[in-house]
TIMI-2910 file (N, C-alpha, C, CB; in pm, 1 decimal, decimal comma, always signed):
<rs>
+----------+----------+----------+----------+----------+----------+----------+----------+----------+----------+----------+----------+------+
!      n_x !      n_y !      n_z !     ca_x !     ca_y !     ca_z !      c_x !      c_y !      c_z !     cb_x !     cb_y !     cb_z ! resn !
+----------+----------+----------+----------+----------+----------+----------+----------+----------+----------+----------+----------+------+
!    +83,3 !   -117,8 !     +0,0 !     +0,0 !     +0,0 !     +0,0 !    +88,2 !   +124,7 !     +0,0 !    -95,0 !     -0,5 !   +121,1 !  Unk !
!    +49,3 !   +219,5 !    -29,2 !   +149,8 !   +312,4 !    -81,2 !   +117,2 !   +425,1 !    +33,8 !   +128,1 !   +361,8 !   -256,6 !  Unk !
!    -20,1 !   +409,6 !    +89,9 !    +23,2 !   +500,9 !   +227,9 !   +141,6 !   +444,0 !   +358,0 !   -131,3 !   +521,0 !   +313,2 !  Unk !
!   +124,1 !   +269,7 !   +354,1 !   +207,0 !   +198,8 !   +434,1 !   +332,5 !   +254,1 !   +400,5 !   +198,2 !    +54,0 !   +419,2 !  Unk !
!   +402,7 !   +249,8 !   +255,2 !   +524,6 !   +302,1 !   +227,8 !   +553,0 !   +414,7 !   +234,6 !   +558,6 !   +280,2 !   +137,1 !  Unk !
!   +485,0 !   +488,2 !   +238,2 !   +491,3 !   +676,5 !   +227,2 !   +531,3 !   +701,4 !   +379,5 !   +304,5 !   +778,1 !   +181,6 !  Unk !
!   +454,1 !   +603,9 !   +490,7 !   +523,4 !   +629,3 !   +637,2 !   +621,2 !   +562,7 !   +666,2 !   +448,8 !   +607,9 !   +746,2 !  Unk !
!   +627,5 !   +423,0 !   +629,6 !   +811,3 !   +391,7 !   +619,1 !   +889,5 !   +450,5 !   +584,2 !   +863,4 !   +309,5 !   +554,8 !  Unk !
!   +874,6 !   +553,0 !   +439,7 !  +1029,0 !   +599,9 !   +402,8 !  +1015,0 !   +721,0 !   +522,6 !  +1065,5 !   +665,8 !   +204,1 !  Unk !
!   +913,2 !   +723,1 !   +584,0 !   +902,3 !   +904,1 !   +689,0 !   +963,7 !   +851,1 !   +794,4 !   +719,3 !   +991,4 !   +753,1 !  Unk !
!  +1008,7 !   +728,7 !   +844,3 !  +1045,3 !   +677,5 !   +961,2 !   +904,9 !   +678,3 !  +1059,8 !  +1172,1 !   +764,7 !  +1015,9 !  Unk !
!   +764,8 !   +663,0 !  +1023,0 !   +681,4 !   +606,1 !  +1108,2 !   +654,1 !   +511,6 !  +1196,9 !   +631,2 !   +595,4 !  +1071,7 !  Unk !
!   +749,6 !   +422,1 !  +1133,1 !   +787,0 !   +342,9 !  +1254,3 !   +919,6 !   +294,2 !  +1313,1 !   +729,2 !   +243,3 !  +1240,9 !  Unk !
!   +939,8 !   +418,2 !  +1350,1 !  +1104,2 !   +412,7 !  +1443,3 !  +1096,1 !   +374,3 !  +1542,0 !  +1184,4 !   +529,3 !  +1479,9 !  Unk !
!  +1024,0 !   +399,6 !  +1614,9 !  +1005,6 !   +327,2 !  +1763,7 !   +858,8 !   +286,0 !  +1767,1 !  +1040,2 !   +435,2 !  +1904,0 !  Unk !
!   +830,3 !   +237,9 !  +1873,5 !   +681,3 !   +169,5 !  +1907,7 !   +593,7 !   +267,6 !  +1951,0 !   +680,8 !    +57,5 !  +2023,8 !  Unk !
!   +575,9 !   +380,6 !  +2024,4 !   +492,6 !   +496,7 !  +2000,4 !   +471,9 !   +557,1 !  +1834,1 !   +560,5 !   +607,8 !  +2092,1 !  Unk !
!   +574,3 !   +571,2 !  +1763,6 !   +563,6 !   +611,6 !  +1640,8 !   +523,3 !   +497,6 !  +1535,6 !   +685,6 !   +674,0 !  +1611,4 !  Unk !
!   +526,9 !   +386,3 !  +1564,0 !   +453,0 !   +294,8 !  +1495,0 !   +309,4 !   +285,5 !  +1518,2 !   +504,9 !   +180,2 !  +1515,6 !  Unk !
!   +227,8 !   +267,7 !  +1647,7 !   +135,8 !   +264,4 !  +1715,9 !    +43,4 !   +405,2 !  +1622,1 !   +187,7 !   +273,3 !  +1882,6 !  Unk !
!    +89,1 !   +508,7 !  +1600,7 !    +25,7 !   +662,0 !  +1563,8 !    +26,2 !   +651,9 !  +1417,3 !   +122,6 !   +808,8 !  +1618,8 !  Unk !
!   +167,8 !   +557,9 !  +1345,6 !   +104,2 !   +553,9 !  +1206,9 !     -3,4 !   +418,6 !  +1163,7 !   +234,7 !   +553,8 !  +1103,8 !  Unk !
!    +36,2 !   +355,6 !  +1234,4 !    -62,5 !   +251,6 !  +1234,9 !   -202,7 !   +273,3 !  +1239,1 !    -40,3 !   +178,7 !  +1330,4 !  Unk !
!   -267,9 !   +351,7 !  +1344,4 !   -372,4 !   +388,5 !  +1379,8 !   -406,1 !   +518,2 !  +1259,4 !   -361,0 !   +419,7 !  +1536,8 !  Unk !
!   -307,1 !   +587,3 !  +1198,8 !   -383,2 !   +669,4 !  +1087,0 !   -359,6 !   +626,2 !   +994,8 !   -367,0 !   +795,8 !  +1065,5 !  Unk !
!   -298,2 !   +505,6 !   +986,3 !   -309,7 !   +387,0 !   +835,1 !   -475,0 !   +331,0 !   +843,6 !   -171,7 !   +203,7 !   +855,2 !  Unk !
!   -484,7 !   +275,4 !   +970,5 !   -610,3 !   +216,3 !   +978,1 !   -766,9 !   +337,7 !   +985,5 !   -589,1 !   +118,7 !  +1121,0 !  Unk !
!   -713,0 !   +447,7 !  +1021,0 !   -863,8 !   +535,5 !  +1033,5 !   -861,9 !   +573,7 !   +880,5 !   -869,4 !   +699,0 !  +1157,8 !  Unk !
!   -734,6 !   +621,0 !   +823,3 !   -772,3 !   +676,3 !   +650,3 !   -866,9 !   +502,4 !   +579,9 !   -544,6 !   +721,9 !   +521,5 !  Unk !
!   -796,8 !   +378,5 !   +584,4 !   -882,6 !   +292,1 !   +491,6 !   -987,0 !   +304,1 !   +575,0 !   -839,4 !   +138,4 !   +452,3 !  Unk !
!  -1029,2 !   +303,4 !   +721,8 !  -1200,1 !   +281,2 !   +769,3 !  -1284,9 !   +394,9 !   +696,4 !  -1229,4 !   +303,3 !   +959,9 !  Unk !
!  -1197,0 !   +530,8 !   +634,0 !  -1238,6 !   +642,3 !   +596,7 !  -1271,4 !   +627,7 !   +474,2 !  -1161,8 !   +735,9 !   +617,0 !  Unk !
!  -1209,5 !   +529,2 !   +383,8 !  -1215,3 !   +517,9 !   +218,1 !  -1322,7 !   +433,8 !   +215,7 !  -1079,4 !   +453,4 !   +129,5 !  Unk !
!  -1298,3 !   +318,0 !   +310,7 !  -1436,7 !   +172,5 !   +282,8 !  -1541,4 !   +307,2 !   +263,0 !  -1497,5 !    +15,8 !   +475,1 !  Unk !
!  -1590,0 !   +331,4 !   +406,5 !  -1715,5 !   +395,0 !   +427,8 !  -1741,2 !   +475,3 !   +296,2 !  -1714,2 !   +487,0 !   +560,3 !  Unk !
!  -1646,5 !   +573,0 !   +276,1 !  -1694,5 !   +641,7 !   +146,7 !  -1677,4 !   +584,1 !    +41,2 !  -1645,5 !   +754,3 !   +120,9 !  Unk !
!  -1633,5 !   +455,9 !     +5,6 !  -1688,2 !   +351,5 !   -112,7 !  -1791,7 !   +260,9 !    -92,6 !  -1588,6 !   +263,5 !   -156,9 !  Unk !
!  -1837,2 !   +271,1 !    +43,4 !  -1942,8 !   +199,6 !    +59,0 !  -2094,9 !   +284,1 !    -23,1 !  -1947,0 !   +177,5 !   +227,6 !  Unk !
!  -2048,6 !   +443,5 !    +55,0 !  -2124,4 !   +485,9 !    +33,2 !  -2194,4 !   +502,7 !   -115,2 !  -2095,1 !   +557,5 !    +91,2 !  Unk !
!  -2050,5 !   +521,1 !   -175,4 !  -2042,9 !   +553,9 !   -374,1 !  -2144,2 !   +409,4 !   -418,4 !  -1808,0 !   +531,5 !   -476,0 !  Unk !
!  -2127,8 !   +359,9 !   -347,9 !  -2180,9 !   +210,7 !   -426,3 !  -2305,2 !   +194,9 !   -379,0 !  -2095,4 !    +63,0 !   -393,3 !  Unk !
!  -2319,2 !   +222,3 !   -273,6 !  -2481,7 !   +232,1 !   -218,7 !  -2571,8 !   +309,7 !   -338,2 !  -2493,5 !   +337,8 !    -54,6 !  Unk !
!  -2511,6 !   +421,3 !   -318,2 !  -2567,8 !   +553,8 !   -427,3 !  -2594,0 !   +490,5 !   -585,0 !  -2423,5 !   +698,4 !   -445,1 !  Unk !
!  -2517,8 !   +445,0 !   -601,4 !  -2493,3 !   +405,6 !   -777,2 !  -2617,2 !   +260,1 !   -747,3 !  -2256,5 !   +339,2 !   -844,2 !  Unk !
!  -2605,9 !   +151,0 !   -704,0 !  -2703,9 !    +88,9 !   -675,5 !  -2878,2 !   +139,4 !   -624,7 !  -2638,6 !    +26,2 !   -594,8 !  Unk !
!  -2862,7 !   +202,2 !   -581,8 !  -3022,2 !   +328,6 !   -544,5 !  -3028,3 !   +334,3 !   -729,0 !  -2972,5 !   +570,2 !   -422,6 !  Unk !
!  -2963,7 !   +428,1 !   -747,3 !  -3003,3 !   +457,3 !   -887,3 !  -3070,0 !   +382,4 !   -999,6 !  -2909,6 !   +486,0 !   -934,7 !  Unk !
!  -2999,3 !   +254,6 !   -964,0 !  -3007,6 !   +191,4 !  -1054,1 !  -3160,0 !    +82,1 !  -1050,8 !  -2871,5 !   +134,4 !  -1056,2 !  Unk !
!  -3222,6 !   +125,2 !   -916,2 !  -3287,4 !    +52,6 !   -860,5 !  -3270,6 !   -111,3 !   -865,5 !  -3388,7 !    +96,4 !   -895,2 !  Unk !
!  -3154,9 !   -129,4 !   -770,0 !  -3173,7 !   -281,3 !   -779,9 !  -3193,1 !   -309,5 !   -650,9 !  -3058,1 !   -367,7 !   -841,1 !  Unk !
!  -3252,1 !   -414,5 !   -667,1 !  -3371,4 !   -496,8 !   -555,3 !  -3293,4 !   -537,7 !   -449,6 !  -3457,3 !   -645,7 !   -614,7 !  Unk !
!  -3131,8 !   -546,3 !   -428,6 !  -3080,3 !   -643,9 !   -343,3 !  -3061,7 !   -554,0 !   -201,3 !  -2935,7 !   -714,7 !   -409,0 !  Unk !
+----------+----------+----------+----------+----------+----------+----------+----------+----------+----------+----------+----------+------+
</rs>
């Protein structure tokens, strides 16, 4: 993943506090993308009216 690598080359995880903080804003940005691809797909399905 290229946010995972973007905080490795930053030294995000140099020690275990600084791993712990990128970790946790590795994991809130994807809980942040699902939801708003959940949402895109919800939307596009409404539209389309399908039954499921």
């Amino acid at each position: 993943m290229a946010i995972h690598r973007a905080q490795t080359l930053r030294f995000g995880y140099g020690s275990v506090p600084q791993g712990y903080r990128s970790l946790a804003m590795l994991v809130g940005l994807l809980f942040t993308r699902v939801l708003l691809r959940y949402q895109q797909m919800s939307t596009a399905l409404d539209i389309k009216l399908y039954p499921g």
